[in-house]
N, C-alpha and C positions, 0 to 999 in steps of 0.2 A: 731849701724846698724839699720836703719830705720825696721818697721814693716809695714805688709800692715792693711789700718784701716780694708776693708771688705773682703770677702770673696771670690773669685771668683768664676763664675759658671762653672758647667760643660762644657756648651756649648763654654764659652770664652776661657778656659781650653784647652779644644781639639780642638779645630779652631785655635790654637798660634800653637800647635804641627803637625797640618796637613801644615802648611806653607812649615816648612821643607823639606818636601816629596814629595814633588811634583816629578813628572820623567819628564825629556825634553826628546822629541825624537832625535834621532842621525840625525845627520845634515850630507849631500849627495850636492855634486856638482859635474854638467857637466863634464864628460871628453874632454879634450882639443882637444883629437883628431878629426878632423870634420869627420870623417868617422864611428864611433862609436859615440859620443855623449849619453852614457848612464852614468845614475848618479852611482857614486862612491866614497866612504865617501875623506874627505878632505886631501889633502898631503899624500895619498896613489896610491901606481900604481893601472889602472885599474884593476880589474880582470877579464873584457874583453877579452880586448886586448893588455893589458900589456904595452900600453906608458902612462909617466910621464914626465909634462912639454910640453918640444916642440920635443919631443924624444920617442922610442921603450928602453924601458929598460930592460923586462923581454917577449920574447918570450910566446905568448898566448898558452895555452894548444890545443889540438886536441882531440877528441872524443875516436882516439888510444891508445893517452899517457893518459887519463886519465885511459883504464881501464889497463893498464900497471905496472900502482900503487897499485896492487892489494895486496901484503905482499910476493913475492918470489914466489909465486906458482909454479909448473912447466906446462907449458903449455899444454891446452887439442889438442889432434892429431885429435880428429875428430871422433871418435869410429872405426879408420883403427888398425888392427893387424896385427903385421908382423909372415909372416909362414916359 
């Protein structure tokens, strides 16, 4: 098995290893729908407006049903008491 003849330096060293590691950022395309046209990572439904391709797939949330999602709670009445 070959040997190396010299030594390498640190700098050469750790500039091989920094190669690797690089991060790319997440890649985001147009939504198809021309009415929305906000970016949205790729081959995933909006989470706009919930079409994918040339289609409505998933019904867009509402400001309602988002806080609807809350864990079960029971709903607050309002600070009414019944007498």
């Amino acid at each position: 098995m070959p040997n190396p003849k010299r030594k390498h330096t640190r700098s050469r060293r750790d500039s091989r290893r920094a190669k690797n590691w690089t991060l790319d950022l997440p890649s985001f395309a147009p939504c198809p729908n021309p009415a929305c046209g906000k970016m949205r990572p790729p081959h995933r439904v909006c989470p706009h407006c919930g079409f994918y391709g040339d289609r409505v797939v998933v019904a867009p949330k509402t400001a309602k049903q988002k806080g609807e999602e809350g864990g079960g709670a029971a709903p607050e009445t309002g600070g009414e008491t019944a007498a």
